[in-house]
C-alpha beads as a LAMMPS data file, in Angstrom:
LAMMPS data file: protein, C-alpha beads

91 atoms
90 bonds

1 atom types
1 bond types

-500.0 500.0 xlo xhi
-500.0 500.0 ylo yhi
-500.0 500.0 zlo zhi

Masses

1 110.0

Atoms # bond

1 1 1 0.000 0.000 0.000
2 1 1 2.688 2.661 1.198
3 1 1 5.028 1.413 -1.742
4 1 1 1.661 1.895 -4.072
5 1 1 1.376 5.651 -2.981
6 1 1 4.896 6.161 -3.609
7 1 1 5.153 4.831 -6.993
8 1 1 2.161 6.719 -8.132
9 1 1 3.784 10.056 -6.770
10 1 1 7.132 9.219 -8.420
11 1 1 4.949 8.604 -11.654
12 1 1 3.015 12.288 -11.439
13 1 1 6.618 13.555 -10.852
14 1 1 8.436 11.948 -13.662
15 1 1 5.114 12.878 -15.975
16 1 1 6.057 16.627 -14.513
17 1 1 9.557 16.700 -15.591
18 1 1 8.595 15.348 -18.862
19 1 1 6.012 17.877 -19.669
20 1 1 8.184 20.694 -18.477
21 1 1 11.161 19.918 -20.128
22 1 1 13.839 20.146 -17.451
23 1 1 15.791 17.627 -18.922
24 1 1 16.913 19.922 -22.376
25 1 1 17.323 23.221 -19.854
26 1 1 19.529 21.384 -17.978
27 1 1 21.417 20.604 -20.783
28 1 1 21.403 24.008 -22.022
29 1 1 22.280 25.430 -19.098
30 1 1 25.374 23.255 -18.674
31 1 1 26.227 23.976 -22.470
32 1 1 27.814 27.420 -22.842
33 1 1 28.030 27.279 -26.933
34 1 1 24.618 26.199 -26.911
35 1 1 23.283 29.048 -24.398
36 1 1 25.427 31.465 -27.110
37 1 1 24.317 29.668 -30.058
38 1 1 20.566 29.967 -28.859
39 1 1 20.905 33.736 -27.426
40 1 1 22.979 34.934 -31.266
41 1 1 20.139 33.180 -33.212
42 1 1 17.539 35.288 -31.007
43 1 1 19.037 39.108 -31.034
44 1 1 19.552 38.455 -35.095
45 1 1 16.003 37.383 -35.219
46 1 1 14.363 40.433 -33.166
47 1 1 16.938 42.593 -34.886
48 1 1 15.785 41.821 -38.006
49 1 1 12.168 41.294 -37.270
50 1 1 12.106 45.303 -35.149
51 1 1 13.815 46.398 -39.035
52 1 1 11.050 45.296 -41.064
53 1 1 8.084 45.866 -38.252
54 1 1 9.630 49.798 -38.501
55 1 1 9.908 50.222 -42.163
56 1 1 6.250 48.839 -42.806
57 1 1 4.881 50.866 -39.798
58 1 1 6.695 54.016 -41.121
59 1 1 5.786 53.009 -44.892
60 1 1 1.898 52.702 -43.883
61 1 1 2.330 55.718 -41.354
62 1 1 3.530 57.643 -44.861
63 1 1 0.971 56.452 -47.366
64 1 1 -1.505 57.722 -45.244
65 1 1 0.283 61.382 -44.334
66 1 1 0.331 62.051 -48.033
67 1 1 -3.441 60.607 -48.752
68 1 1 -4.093 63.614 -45.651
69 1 1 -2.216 65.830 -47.830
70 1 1 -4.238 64.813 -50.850
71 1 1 -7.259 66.294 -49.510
72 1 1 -5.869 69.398 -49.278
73 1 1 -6.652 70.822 -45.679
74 1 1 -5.241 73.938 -45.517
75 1 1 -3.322 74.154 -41.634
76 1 1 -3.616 69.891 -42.175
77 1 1 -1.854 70.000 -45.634
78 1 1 0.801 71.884 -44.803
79 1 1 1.326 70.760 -41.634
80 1 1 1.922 66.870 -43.267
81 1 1 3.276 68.181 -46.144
82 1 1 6.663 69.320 -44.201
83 1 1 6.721 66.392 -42.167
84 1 1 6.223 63.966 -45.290
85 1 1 9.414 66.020 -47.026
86 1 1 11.319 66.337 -43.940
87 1 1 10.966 62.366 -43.700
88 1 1 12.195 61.630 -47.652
89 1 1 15.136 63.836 -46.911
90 1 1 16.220 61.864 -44.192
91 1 1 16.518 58.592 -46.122

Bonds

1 1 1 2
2 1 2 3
3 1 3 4
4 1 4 5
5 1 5 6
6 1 6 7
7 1 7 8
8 1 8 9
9 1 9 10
10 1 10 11
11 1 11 12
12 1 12 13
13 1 13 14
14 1 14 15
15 1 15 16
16 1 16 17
17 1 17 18
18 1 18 19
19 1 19 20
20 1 20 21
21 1 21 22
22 1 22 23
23 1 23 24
24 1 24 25
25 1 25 26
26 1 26 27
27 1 27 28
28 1 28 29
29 1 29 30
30 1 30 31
31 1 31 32
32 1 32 33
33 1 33 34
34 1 34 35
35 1 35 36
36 1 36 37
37 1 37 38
38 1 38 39
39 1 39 40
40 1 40 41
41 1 41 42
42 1 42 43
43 1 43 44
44 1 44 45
45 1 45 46
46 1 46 47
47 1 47 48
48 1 48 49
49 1 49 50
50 1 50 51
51 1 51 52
52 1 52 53
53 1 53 54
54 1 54 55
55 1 55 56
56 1 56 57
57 1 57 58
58 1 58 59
59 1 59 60
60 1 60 61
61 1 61 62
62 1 62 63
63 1 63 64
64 1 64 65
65 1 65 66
66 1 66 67
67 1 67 68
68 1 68 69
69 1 69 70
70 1 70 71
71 1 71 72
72 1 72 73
73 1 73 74
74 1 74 75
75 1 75 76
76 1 76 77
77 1 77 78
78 1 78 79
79 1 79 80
80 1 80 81
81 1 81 82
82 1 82 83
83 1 83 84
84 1 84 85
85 1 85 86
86 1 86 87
87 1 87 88
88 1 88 89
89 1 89 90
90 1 90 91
């Protein structure tokens, strides 16, 4: 009975451990080219992914400035209009 109760907690624990996977962050922990490997592959990929998620923001923020500028709203237009230029200039 008392080795029953054991077993079955030492089953819930292993199916734990499993689920969590502390087995592969032990490993990675204990593996210093593998904690660089996986940190290098992460900055490049939110270095690259901040790049494009700023040029399509600013490219969309753009289109829209010089649709404003379009409909020709005096104070508006102008306003835009010599942020729109002062943007281009800057690329």
């Amino acid at each position: 009975m008392f080795l029953k109760k054991i077993n079955n907690k030492i089953d819930k624990i292993n199916k734990t451990l499993e689920k969590s996977n502390i087995i592969e962050f032990s490993y990675i922990i204990g593996n210093k080219k593998e904690i660089l490997k996986r940190n290098l592959i992460a900055g490049i990929s939110r270095g690259v992914g901040i790049g494009i998620g700023i040029t399509l923001i600013t490219a969309i923020i753009i289109y829209f400035l010089r649709k404003l500028i379009m409909l020709n709203i005096p104070i508006i237009g102008d306003y835009i209009a010599d942020i729109v230029e002062i943007v281009e200039k800057s690329r």
